[in-house]
C-alpha positions in Angstrom: -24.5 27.0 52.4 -25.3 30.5 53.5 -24.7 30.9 57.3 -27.1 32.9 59.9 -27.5 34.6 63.1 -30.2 35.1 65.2 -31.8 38.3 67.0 -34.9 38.7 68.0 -37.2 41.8 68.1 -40.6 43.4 68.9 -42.8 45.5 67.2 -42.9 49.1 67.6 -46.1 51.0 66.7 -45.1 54.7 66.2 -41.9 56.0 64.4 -40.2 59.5 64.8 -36.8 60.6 65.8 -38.6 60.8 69.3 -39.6 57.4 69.7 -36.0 56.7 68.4 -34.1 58.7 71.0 -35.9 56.8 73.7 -35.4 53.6 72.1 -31.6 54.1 71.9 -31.8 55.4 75.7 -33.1 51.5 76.4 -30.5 50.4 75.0 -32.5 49.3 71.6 -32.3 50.1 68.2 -35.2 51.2 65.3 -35.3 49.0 62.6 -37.7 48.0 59.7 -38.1 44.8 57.7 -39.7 45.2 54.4 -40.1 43.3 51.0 -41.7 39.8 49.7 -44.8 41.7 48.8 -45.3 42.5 51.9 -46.0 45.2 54.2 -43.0 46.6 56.2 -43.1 46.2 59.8 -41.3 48.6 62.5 -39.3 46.9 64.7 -37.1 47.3 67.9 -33.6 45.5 68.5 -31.3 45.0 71.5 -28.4 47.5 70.6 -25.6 45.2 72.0 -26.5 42.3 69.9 -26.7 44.4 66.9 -23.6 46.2 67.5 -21.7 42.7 67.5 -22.7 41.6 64.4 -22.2 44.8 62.7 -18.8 45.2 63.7 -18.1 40.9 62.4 -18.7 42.8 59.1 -20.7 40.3 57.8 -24.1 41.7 58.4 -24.7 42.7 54.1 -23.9 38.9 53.2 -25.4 36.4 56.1 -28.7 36.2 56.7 -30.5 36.4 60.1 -33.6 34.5 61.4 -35.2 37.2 63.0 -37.7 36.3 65.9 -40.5 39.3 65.9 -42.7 38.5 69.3 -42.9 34.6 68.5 -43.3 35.2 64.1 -40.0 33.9 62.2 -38.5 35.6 59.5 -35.4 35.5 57.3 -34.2 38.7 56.6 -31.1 40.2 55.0 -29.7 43.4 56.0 -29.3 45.7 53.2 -28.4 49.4 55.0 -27.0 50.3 58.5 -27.0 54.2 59.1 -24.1 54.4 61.9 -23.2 57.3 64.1 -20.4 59.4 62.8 -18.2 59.9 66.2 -19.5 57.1 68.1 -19.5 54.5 65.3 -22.3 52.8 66.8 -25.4 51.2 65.0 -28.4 53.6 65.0 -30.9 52.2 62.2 -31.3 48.6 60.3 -33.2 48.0 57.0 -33.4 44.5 56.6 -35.4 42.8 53.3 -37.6 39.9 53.8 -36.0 36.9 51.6 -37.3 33.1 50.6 -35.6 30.5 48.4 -36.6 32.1 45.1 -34.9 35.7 46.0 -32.7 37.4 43.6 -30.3 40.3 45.0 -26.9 42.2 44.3 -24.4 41.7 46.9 -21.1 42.6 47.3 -18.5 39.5 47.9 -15.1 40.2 49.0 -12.0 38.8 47.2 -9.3 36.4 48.7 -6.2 36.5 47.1 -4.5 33.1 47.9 -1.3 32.3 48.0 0.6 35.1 46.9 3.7 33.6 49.0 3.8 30.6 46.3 4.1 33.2 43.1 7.3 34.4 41.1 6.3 38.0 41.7 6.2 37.3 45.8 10.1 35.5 44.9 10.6 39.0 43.5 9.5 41.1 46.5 6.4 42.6 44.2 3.6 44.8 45.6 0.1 44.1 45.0 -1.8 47.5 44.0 -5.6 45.9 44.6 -8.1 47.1 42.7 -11.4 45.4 43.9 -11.2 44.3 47.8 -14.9 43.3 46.7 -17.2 42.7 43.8 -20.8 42.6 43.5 -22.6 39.5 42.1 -25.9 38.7 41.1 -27.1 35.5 43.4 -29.7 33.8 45.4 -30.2 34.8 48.9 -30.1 31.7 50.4 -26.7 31.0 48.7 -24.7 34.0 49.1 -20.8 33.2 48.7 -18.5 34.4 51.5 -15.9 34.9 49.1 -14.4 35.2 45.6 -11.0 33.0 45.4 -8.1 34.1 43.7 -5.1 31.8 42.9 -2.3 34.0 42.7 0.2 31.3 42.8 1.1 31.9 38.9 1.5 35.1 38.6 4.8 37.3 37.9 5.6 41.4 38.3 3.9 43.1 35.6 0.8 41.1 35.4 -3.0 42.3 35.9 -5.4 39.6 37.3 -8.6 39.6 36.0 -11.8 39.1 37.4 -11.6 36.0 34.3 -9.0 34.6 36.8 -10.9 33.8 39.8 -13.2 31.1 40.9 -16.8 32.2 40.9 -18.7 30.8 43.5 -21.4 28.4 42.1 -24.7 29.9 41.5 -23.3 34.0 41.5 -21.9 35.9 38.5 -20.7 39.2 37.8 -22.8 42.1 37.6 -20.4 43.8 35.6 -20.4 41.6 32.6 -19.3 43.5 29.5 -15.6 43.7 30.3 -13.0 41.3 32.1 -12.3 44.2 35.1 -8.8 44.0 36.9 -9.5 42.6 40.9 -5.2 43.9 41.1 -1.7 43.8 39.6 1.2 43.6 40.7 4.4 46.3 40.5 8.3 46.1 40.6 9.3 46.7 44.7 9.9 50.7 45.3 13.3 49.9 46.1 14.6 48.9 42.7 12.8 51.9 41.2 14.7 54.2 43.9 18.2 52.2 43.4 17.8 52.8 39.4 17.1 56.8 39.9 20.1 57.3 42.4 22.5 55.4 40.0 21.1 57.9 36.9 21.6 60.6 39.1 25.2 59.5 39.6 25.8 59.5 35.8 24.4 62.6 35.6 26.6 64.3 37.9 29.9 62.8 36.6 28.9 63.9 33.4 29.0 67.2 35.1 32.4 67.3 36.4 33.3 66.3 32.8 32.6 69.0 31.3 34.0 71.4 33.7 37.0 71.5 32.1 36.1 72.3 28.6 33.7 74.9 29.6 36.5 76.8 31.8 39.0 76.1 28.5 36.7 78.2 27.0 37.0 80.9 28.9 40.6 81.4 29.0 40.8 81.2 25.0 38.4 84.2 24.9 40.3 86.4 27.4 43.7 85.4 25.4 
């Protein structure tokens, strides 16, 4: 079941970077909910509570029961403009959603015990590909994750998006290709060991030659 969090607003009649200077100054952020066939309505939000969910990181994939002066909605937030020094919340979209909603969301992936695998016996490095993908599912049943058994896997092998657990109810919106979520390489250190003992070879090969080569030098000034 999807979860929620709660805020609650009040409706704001005029917009403008004005009105949303002195919003901000009392300690409240702009917003807007729109969608459902309905109008959009301007809204105002404490900046504090906003700020905490937004930094959970959880805000684009849990709904929130929104409270505007006493009329309920669920919404989902689907953009968050941010300031770019202070990282703080300055403007929420959210989209009015009911049991019967549709949306693309993006779901992040947990890779599950990696510890348990021949490539982790091995010391290999996961090079992930996907930290997320984006599914097609309801609103009200938004997954909080994609699960990834990684217990089987070896150095060498690509994991496939065909090798996770799907979340009942979501798919894939990419669905012409079985994408790579990550794969796993050899440990830098073997890699680094192998090129210092060519190196090695390659230098006593050197000295091997030396020899000949000043051989050859004395025969020509005989």
């Amino acid at each position: 079941m999807t979860k929620h969090y709660a805020l609650s607003a009040a409706k704001r009649e005029q917009a403008g970077k004005g009105v949303a200077r002195a919003l901000r100054r009392e300690n409240r952020l702009p917003a807007v909910i729109y969608g459902d066939n309905k109008s959009p309505v301007t809204i105002s939000l404490p900046a504090k509570e906003v700020g905490i969910e937004y930094h959970k990181g959880h805000m684009f994939t849990t709904l929130c029961d929104i409270d505007v002066d006493g009329e309920k909605m669920q919404v989902l937030a689907r953009d968050v403009q941010v300031h770019p020094v202070k990282d703080t919340v300055q403007h929420v979209d959210f989209l009015r959603v009911n049991a019967k909603t549709k949306l693309k969301v993006n779901v992040p992936v947990n890779f599950m015990d990696y510890d348990q695998s021949p490539a982790a016996q091995e010391k290999g490095v996961l090079n992930i590909v996907r930290h997320d993908v984006e599914v097609f599912c309801l609103a009200t049943n938004i997954p909080e994750a994609i699960d990834v058994d990684m217990s089987s896997f070896s150095i060498g092998d690509a994991v496939k998006i065909s090798d996770a657990v799907m979340p009942e109810g979501a798919k894939p919106v990419i669905d012409d290709r079985d994408f790579t979520l990550v794969t796993i390489m050899a440990p830098k250190r073997i890699e680094v060991e192998e090129e210092v003992a060519e190196g090695e070879e390659g230098e006593e090969g050197a000295e091997g030659d030396a020899p000949a080569a000043e051989g050859g030098d004395e025969a020509k000034s005989e």
